[in-house]
N, C-alpha and C positions, 0 to 999 in steps of 0.2 A: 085490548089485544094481549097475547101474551109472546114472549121470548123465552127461546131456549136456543142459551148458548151451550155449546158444547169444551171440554178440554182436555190433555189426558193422551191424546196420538203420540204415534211414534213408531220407529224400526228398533223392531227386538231381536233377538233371535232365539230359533224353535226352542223349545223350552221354558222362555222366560216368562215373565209377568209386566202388565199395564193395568192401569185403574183409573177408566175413565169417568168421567163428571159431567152434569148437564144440572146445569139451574135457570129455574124457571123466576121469567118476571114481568111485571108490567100489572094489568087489570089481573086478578083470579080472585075468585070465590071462592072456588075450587077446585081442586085436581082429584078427577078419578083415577089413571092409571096412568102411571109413566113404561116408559118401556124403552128399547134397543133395538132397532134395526139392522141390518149390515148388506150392503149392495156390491159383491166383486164386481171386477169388469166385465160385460158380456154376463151376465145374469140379473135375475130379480132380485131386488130386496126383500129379503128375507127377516122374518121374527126371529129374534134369537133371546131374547128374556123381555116378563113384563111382569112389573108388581104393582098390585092394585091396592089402594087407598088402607083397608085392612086389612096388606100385609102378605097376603098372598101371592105368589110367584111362581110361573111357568120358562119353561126354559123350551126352548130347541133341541131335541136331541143328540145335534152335535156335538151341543156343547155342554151340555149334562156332567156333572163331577167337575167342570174343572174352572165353569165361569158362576159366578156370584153377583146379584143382582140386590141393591138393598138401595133404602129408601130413609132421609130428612124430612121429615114433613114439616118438622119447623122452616128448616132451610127451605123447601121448594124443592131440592135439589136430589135427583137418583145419579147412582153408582154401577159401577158395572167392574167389577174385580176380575180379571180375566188371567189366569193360572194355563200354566202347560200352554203355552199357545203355540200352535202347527203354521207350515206355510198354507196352509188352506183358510185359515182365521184370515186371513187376509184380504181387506175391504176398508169401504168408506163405512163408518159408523155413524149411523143417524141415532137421536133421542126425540122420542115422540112424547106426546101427552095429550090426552081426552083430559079436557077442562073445561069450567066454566068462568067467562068473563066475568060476568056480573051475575048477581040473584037472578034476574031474572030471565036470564038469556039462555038459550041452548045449549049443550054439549061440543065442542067444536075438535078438531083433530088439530094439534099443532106438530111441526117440524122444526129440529135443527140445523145448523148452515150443515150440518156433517162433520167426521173428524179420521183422518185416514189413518190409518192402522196395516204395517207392515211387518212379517214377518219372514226372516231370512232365512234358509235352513242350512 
């Protein structure tokens, strides 16, 4: 199995900056694509960046210019640099990952416990 902890929350206010961290661990072979979620209250969870294995990266267009998504692949571990943050950024942040346990095993979707992220205006 694998683990992703999350770390990196907090109350900011509008404007500021947070940079959150998830590392992954346990059984992996391999990680295809880590990513960022974000769930307000009273809404879906939403994709807000994912970067895949070579490097590539989509973002949400909310968040477009001001959050940064990058990636350890020694560590396990993705980032999420979040710049200019609004009271509307404001959510529980999940870290996801499509990995594989073992050679031989399938592609599985893993989750973080989550990490809440508030911003005051």
């Amino acid at each position: 199995q694998v683990q992703l902890v999350e770390s990196g929350g907090g109350l900011v206010q509008a404007g500021g900056s947070l940079r959150l961290s998830c590392a992954a661990s346990g059984s992996i072979f391999s990680i295809n694509s880590m990513a960022w979620y974000r769930q307000a209250p009273g809404k879906q969870r939403e994709l807000v960046a994912r970067i895949i294995s070579g490097g590539s990266t989509n973002y949400a267009d909310s968040v477009k210019g001001r959050f940064t998504i990058s990636r350890d692949n020694a560590k396990n571990t993705v980032y999420l640099q979040m710049n200019s943050l609004k009271p509307e950024d404001t959510a529980v942040y999940y870290c996801n990952a499509q990995a594989r346990p073992t050679r031989d095993s399938y592609e599985y979707n893993y989750w973080g416990q989550g990490t809440q992220v508030t911003v005051s205006s």
